[in-house]
N, C-alpha and C positions, 0 to 999 in steps of 0.2 A: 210841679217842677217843669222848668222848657226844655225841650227833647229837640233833637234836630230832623226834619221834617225826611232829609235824606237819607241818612245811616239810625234812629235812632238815639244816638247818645246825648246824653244829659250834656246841656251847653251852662257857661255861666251865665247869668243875667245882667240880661243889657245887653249881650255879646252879639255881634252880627254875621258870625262867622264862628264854623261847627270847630272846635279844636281837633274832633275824631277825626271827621274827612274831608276837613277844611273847605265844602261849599257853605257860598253866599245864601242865603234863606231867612223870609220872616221865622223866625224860631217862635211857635205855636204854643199852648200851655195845653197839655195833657193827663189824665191819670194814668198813663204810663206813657211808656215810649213805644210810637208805632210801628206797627210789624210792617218791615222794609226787603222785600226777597230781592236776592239777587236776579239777575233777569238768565234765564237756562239759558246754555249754550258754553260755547268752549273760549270766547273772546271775554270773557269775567269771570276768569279762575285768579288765584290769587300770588300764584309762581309762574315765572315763564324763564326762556332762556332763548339766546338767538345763540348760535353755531354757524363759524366758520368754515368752507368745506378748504381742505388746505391742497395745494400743489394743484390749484384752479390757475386756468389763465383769467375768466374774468370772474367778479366777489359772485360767492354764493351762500345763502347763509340758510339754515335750517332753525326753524320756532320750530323750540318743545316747549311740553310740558314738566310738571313738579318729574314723572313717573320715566322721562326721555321719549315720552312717545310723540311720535313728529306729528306736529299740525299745519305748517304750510314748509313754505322752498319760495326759495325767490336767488334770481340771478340777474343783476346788471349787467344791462348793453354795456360793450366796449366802445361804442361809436354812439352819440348821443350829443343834442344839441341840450335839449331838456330834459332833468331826470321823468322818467317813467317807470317806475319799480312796479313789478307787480311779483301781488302775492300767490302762489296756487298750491294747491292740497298737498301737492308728492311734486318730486324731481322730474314724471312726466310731464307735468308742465299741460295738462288737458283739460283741469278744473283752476279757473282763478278765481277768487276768493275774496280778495280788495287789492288796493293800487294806490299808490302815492305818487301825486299826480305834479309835479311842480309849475306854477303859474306864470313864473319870470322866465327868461332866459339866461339870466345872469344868477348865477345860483348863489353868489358871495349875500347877495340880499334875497335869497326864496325864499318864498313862501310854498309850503307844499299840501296840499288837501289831500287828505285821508277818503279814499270811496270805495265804496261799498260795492260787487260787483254785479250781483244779482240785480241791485236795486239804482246804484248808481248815484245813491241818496249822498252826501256828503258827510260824515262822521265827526270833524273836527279839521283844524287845518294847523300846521306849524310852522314858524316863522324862524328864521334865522337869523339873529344877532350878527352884522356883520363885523362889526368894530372888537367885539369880543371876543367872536369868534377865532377872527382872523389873528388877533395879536396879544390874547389874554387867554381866555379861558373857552370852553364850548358851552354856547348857551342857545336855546331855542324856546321860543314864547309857545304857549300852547293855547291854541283859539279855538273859539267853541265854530259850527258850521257857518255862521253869520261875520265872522274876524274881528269877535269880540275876544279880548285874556283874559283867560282865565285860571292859569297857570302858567309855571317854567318847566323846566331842565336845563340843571346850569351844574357846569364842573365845579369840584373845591378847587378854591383859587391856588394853594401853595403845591398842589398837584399840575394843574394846569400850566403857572409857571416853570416848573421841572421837567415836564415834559416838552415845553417847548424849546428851550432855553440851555437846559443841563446837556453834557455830554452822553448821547445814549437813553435821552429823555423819552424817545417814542416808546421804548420799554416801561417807563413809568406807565402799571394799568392806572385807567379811569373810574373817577368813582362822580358820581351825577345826583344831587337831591333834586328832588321832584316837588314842586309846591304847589297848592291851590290855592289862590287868594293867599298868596303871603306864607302861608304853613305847611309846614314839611309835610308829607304823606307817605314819599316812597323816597328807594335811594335803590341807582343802578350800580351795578360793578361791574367792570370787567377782571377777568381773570388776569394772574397773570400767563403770556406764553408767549416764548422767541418765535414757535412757529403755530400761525391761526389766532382765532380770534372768540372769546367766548365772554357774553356779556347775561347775567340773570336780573330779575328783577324781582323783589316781592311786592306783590298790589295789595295785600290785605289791608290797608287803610286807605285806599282810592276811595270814593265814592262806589256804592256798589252798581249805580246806574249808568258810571264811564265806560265806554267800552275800551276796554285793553287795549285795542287793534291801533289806538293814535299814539301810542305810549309804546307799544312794540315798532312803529314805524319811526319814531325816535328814532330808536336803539338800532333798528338798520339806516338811517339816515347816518348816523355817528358813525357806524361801522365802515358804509360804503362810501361816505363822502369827506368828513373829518379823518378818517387814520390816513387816508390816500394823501392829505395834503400833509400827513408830519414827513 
């Protein structure tokens, strides 16, 4: 049987692409499927959640986990040519963690690189749809370190249009598929709430070798730079 070389699962034949966790991969023949571990650490769990801190003057948002236990904080400059987000352990703000780093100056087309702080290695980068962004739907390309796609996050469209367009639309929560190579994976939500901002995600069909932390910089991207403009 062919298995997929990254998550395991049994792929059809012929197929070039895993349906479990939708990477690209020669798909191999095995007698069974191979043992695939998730890589330790807290950026490849399979629940996350960003949080709004509310009655802020500038956005702040807290990443939990499945359990609410906090794993980073991040707060946006109010004064800011290019975004600079960074991520840090707690609200003292003394350990950062990673950073989403934007490349353009014109953010309506950023692209924004995901880094790693300790290491400063590049994790992935995301790219902004401007055309859709701006007058359809919220979409961002998702690129491996090199600004190869390898992925979206893209809003459903008859939410998208209601939100921007209806009276009272900004209320309409967001709902975002995630795809790799064409295939669903994941799907964000935001909550609903007249006051703050609460968006979860479930990763257990990602790739288990993706690191979370470009897919949670999403979900603050959307937060801190998309809700601002409805």
């Amino acid at each position: 049987m062919p298995y997929c070389p990254t998550c395991g699962a049994t792929v059809a034949e012929g197929s070039a692409v895993c349906g479990n966790c939708g990477m690209r991969a020669d798909v191999r023949r095995t007698q069974g499927p191979p043992q695939v571990a998730a890589p330790p650490g807290i950026w490849y769990q399979n629940y996350y959640r960003i949080r709004k801190k509310v009655l802020a003057i500038a956005n702040q948002y807290w990443i939990e986990d499945a359990h609410g236990s906090q794993l980073g904080y991040s707060r946006q400059k109010i004064i800011r040519i290019k975004e600079n987000i960074r991520v840090f352990a707690d609200d003292s703000m003394k350990s950062e963690i990673f950073r989403i780093q934007q490349e353009q100056v014109v953010d309506m087309w950023g692209t924004f690189a995901v880094l790693d702080s300790a290491t400063n290695a590049c994790l992935g980068k995301l790219r902004r749809q401007a055309m859709s962004s701006g007058f359809y739907v919220d979409e961002y390309l998702i690129l491996d370190p090199y600004g190869q796609m390898v992925g979206r996050v893209a809003e459903r469209g008859k939410r998208g249009l209601a939100r921007k367009f209806l009276p009272g639309g900004a209320l309409v929560p967001e709902q975002l598929v995630v795809e790799f190579y064409g295939q669903p994976v994941a799907e964000i939500k935001q909550q609903f709430k007249i006051i703050g901002d609460i968006w979860e995600v479930d990763c257990s069909r990602l790739p288990r070798q993706f690191d979370r932390r470009i897919l949670l910089s999403a979900m603050l991207l959307m937060g801190m730079i998309e809700r601002d403009r409805k």
